[in-house]
PDB file of N, CA, C and O in Angstrom:
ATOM      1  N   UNK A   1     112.019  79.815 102.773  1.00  0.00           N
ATOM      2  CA  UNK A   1     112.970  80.383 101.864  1.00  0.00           C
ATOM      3  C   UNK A   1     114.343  80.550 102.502  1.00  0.00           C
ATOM      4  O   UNK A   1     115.308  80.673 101.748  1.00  0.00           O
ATOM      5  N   UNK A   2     114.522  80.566 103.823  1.00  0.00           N
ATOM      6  CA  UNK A   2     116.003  80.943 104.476  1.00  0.00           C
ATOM      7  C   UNK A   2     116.623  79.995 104.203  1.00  0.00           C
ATOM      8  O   UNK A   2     117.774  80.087 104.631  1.00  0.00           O
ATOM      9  N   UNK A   3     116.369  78.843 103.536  1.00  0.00           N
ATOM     10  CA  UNK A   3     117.411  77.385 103.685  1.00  0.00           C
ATOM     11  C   UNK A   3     118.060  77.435 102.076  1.00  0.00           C
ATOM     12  O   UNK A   3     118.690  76.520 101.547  1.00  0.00           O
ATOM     13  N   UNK A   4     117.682  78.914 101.392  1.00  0.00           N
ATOM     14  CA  UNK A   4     118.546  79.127 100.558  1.00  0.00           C
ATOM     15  C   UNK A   4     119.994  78.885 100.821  1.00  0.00           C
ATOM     16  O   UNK A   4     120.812  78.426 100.024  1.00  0.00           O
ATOM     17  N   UNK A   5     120.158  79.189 101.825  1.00  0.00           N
ATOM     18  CA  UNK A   5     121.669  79.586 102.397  1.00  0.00           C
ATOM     19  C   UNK A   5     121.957  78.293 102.713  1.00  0.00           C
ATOM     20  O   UNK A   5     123.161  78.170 102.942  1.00  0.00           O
ATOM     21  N   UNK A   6     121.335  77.268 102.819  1.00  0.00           N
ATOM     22  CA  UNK A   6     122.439  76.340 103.050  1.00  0.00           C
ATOM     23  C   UNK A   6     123.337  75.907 101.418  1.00  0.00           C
ATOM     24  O   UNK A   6     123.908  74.817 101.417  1.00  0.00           O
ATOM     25  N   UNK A   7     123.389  76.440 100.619  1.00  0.00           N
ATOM     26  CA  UNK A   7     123.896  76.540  99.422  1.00  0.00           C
ATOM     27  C   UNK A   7     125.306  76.872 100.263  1.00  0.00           C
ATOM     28  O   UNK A   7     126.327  76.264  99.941  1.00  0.00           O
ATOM     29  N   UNK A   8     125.329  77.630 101.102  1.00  0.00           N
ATOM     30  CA  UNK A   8     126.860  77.940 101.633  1.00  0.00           C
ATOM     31  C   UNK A   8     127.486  76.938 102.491  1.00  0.00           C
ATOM     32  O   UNK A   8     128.670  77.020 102.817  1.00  0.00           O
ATOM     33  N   UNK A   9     126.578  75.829 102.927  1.00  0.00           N
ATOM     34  CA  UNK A   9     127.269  75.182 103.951  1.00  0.00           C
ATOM     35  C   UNK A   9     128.131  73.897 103.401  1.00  0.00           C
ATOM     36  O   UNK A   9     127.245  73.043 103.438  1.00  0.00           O
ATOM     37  N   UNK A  10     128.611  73.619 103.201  1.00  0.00           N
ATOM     38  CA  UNK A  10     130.007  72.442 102.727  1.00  0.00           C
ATOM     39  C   UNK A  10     129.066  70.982 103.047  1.00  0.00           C
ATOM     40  O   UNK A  10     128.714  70.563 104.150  1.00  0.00           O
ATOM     41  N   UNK A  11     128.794  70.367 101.641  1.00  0.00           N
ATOM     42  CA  UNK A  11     128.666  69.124 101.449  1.00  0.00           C
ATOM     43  C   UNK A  11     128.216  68.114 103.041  1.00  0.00           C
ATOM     44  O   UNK A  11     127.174  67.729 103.573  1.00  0.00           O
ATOM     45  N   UNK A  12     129.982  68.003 103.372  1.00  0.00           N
ATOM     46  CA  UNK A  12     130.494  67.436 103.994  1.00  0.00           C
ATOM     47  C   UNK A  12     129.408  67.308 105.470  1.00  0.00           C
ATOM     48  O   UNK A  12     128.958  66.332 106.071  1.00  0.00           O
ATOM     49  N   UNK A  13     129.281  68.712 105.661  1.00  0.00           N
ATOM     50  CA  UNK A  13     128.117  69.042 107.059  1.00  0.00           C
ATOM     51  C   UNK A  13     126.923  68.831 106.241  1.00  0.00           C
ATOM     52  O   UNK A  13     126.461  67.742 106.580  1.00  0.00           O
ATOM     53  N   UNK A  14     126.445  69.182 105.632  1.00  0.00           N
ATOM     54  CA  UNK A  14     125.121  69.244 104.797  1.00  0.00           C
ATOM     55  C   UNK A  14     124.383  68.142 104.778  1.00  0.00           C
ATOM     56  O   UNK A  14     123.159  68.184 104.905  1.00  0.00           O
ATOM     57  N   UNK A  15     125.187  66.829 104.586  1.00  0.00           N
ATOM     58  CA  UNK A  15     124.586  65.628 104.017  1.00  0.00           C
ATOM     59  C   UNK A  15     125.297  64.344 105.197  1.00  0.00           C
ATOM     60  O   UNK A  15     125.199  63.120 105.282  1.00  0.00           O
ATOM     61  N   UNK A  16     125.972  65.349 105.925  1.00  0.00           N
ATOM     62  CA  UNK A  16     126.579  64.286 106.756  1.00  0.00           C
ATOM     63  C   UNK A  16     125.315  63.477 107.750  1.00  0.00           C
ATOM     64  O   UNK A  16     124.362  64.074 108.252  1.00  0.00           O
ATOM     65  N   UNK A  17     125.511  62.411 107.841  1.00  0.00           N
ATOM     66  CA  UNK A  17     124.950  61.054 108.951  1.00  0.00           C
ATOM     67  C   UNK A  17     125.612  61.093 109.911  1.00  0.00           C
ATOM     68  O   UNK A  17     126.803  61.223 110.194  1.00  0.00           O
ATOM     69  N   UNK A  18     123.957  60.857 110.779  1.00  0.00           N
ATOM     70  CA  UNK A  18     124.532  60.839 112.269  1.00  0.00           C
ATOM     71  C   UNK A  18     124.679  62.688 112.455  1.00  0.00           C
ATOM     72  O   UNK A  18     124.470  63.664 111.734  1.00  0.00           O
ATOM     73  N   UNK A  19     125.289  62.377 114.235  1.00  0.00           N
ATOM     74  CA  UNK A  19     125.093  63.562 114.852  1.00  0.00           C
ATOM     75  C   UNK A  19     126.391  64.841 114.216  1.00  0.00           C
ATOM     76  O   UNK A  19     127.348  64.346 113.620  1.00  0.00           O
ATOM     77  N   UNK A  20     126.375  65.750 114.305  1.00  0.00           N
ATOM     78  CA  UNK A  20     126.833  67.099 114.085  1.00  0.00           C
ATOM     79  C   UNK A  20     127.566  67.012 115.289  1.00  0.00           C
ATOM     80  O   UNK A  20     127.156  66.642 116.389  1.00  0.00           O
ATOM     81  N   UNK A  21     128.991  67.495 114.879  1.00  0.00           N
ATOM     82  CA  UNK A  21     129.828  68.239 116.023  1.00  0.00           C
ATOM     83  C   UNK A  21     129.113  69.795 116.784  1.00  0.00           C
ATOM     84  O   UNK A  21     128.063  70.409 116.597  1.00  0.00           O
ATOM     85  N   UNK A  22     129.889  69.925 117.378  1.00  0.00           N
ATOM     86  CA  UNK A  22     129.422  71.730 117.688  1.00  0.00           C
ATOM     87  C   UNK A  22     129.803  72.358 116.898  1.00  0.00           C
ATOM     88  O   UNK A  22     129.066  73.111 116.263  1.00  0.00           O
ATOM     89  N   UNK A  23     131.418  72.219 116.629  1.00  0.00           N
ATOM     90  CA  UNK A  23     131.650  73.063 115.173  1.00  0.00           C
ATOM     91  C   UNK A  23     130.621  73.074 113.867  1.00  0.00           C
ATOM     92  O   UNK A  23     130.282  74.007 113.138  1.00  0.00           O
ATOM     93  N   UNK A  24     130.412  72.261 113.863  1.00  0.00           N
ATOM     94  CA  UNK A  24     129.457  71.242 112.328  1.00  0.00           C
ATOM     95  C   UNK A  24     128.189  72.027 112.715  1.00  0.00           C
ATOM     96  O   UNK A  24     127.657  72.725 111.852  1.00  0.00           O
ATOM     97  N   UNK A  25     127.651  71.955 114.004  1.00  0.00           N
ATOM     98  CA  UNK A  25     126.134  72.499 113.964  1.00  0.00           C
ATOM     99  C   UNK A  25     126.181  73.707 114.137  1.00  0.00           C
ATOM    100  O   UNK A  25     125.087  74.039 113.683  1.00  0.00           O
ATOM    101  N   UNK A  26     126.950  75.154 114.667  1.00  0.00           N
ATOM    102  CA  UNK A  26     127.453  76.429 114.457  1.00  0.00           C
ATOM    103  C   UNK A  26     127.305  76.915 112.957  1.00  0.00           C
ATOM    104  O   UNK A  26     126.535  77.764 112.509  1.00  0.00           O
ATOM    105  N   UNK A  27     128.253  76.145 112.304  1.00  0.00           N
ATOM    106  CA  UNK A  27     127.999  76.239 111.232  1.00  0.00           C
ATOM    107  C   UNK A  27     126.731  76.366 110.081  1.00  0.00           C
ATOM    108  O   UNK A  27     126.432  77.159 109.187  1.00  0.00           O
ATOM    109  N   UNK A  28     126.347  75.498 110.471  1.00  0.00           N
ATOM    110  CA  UNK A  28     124.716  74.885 110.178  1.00  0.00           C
ATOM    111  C   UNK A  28     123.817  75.590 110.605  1.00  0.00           C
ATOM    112  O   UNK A  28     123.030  75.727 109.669  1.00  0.00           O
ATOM    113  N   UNK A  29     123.407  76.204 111.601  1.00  0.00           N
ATOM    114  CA  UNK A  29     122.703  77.466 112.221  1.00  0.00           C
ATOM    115  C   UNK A  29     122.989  78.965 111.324  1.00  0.00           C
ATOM    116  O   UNK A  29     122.247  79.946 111.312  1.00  0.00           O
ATOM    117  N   UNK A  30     124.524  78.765 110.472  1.00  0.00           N
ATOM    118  CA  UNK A  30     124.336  79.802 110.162  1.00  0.00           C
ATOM    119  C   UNK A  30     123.817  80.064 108.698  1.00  0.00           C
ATOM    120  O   UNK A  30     123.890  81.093 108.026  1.00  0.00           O
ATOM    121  N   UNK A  31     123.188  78.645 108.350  1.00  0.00           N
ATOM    122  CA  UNK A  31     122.451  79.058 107.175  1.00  0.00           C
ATOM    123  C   UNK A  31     121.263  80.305 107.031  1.00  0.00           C
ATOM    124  O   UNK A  31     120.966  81.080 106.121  1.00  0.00           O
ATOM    125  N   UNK A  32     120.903  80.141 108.012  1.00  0.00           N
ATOM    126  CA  UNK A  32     119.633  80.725 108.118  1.00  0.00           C
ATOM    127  C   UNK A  32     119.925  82.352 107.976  1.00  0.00           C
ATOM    128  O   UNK A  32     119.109  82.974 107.296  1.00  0.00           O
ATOM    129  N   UNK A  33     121.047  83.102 108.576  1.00  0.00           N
ATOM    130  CA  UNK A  33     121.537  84.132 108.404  1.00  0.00           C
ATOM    131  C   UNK A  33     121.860  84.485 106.916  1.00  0.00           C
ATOM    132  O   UNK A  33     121.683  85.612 106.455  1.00  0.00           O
ATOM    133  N   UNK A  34     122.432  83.241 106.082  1.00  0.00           N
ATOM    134  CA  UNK A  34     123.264  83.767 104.962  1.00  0.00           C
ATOM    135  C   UNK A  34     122.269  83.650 103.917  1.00  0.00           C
ATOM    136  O   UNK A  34     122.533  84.020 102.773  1.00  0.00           O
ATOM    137  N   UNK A  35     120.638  82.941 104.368  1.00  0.00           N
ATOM    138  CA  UNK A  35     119.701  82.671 103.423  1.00  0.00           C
ATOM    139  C   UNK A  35     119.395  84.285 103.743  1.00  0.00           C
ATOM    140  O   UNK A  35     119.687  84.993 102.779  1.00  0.00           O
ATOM    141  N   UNK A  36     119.039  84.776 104.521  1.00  0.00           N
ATOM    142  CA  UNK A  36     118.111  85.804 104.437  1.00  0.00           C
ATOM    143  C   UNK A  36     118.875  87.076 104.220  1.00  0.00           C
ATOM    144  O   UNK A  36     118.252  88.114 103.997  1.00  0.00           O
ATOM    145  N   UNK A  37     120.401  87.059 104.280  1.00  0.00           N
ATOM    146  CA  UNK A  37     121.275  88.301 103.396  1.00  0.00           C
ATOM    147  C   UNK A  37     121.253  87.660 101.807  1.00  0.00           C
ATOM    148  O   UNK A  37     121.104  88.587 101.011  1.00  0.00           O
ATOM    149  N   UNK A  38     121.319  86.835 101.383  1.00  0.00           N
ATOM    150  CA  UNK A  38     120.969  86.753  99.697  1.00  0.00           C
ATOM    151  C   UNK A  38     119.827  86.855  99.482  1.00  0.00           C
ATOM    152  O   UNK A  38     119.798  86.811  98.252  1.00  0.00           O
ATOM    153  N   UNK A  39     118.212  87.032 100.027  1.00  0.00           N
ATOM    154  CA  UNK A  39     117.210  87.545  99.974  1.00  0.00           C
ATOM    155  C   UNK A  39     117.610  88.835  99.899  1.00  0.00           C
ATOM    156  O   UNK A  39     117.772  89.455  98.848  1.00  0.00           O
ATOM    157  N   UNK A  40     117.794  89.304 101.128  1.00  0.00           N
ATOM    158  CA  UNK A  40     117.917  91.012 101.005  1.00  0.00           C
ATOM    159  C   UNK A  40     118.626  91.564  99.813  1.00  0.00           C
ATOM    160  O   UNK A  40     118.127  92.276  98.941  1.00  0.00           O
ATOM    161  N   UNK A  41     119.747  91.179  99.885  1.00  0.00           N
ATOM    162  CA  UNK A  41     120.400  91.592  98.475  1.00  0.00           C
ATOM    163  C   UNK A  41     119.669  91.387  96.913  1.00  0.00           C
ATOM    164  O   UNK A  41     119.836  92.218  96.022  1.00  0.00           O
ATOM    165  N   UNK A  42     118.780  90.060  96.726  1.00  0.00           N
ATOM    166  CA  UNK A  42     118.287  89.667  95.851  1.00  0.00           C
ATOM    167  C   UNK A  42     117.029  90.641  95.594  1.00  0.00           C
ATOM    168  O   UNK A  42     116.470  90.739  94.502  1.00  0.00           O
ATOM    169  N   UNK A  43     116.724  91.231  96.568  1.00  0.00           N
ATOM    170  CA  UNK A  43     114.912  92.081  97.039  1.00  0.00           C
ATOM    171  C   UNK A  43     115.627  93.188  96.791  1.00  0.00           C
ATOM    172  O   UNK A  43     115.055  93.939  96.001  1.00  0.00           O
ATOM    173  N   UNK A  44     116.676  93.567  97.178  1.00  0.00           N
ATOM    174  CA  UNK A  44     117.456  94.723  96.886  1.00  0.00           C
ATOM    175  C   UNK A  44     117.678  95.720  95.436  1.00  0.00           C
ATOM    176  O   UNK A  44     117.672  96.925  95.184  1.00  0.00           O
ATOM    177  N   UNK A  45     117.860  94.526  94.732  1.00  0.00           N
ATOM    178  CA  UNK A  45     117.789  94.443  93.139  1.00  0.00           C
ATOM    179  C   UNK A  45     117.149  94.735  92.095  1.00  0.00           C
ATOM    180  O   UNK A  45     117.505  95.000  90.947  1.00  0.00           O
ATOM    181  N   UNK A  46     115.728  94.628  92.825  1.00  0.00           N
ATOM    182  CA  UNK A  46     114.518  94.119  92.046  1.00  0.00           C
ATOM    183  C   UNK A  46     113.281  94.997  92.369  1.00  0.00           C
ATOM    184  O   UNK A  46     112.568  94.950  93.372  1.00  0.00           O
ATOM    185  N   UNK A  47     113.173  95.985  91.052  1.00  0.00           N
ATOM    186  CA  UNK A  47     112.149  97.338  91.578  1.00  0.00           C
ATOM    187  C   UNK A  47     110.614  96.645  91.778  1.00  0.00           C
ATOM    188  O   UNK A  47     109.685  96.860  91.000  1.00  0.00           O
ATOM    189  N   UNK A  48     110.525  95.750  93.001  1.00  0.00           N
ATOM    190  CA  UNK A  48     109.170  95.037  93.221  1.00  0.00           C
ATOM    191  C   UNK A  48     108.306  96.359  93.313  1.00  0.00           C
ATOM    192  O   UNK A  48     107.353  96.177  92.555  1.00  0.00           O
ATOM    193  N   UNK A  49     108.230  97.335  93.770  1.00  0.00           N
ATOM    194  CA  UNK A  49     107.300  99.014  94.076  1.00  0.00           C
ATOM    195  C   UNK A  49     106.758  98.959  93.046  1.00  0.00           C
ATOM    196  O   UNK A  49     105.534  98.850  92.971  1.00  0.00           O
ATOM    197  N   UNK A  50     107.770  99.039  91.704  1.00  0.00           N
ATOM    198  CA  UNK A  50     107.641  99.498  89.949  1.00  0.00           C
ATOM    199  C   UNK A  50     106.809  98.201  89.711  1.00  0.00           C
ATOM    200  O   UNK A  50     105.677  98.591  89.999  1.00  0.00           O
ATOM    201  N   UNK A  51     106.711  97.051  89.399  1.00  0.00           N
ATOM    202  CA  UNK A  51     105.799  95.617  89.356  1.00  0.00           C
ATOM    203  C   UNK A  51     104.706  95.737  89.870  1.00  0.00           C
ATOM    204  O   UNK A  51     103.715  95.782  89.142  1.00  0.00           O
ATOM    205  N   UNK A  52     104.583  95.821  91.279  1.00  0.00           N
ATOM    206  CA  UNK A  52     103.217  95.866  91.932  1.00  0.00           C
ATOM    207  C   UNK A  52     102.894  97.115  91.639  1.00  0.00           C
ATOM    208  O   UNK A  52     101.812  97.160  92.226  1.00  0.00           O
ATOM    209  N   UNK A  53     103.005  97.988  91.247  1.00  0.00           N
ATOM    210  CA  UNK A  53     102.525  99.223  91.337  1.00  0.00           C
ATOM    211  C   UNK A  53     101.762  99.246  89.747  1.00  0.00           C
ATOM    212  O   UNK A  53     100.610  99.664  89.632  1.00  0.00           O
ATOM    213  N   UNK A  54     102.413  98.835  88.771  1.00  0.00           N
ATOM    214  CA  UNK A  54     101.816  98.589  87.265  1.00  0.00           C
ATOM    215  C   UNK A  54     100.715  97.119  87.594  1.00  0.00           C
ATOM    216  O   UNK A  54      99.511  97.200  87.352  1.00  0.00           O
ATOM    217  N   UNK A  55     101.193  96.144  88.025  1.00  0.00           N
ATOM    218  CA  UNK A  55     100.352  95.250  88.114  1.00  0.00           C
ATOM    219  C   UNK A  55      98.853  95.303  88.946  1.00  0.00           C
ATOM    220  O   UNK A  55      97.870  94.582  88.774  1.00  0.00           O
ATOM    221  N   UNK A  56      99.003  96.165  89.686  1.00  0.00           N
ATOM    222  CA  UNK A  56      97.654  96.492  90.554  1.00  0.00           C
ATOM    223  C   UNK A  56      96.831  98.201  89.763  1.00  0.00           C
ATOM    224  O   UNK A  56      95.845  98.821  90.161  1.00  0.00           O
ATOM    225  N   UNK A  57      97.515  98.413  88.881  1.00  0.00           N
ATOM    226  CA  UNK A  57      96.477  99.645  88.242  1.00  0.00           C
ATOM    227  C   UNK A  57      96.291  98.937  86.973  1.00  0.00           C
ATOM    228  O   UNK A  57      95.260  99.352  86.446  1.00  0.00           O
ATOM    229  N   UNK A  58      96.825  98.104  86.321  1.00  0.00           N
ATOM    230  CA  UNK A  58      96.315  97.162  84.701  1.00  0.00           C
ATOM    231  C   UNK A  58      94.716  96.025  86.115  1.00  0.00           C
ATOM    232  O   UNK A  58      93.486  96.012  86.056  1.00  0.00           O
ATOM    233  N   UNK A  59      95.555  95.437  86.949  1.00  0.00           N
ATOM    234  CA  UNK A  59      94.247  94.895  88.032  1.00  0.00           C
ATOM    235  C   UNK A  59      93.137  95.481  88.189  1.00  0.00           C
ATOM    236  O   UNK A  59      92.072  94.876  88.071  1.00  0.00           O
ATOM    237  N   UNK A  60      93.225  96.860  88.506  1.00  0.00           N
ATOM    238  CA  UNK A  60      92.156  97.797  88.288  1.00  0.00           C
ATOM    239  C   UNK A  60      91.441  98.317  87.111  1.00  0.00           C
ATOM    240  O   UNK A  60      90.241  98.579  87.018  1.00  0.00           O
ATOM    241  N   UNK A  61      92.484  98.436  86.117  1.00  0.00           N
ATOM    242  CA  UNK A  61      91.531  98.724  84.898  1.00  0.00           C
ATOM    243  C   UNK A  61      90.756  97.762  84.364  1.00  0.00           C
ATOM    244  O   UNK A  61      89.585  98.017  84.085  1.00  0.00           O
ATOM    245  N   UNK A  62      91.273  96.575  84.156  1.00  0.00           N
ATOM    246  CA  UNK A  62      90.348  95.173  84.299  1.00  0.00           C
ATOM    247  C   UNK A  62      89.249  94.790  84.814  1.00  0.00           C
ATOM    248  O   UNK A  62      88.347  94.191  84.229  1.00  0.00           O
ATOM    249  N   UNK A  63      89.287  95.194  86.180  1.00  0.00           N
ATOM    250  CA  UNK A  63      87.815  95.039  87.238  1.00  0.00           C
ATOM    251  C   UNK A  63      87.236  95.949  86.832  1.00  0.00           C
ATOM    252  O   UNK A  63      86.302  95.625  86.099  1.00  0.00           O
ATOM    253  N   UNK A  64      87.406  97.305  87.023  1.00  0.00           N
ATOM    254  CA  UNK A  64      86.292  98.257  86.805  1.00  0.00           C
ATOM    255  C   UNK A  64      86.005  98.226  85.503  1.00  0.00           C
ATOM    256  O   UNK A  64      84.955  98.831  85.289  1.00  0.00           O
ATOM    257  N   UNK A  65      86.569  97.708  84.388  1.00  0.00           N
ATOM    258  CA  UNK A  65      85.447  97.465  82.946  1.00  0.00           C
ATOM    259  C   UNK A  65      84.298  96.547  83.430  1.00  0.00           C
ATOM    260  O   UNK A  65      83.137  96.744  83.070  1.00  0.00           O
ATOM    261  N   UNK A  66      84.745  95.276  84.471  1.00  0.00           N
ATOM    262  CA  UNK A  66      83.564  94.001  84.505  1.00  0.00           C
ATOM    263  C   UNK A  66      82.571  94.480  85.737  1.00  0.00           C
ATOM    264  O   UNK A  66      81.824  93.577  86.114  1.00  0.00           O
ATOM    265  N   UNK A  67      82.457  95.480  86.289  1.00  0.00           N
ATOM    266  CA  UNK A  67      81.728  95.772  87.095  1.00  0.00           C
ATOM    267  C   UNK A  67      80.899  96.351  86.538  1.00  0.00           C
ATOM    268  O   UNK A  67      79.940  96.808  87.161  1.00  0.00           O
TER     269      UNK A  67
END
């Protein structure tokens, strides 16, 4: 999932042939950083606690009828 972030890196480096400058591959390394701050922010957002927390007691009421 971290290679979200290469959404930030410019075409140009992204898809380029052949070898990477140092500048070019700096750059490129820092996908991985900018994938996993738009995760956080995205996880940030999103009451997953409130979801799993309804989805695992409807889970439970389900099983314990078939048992």
């Amino acid at each position: 999932m971290h290679d979200i972030g290469k959404v930030a890196i410019p075409d140009a480096v992204l898809l380029k042939n052949g070898k990477l400058t140092d500048v070019e591959f700096d750059e490129m390394k820092q996908h991985v950083l900018t994938g996993q701050n738009v995760l956080r922010e995205t996880i940030a957002k999103i009451p997953f606690n409130g979801v799993i927390s309804r989805n695992w007691d409807e889970y439970m009421r389900i099983s314990s009828r078939e048992i």
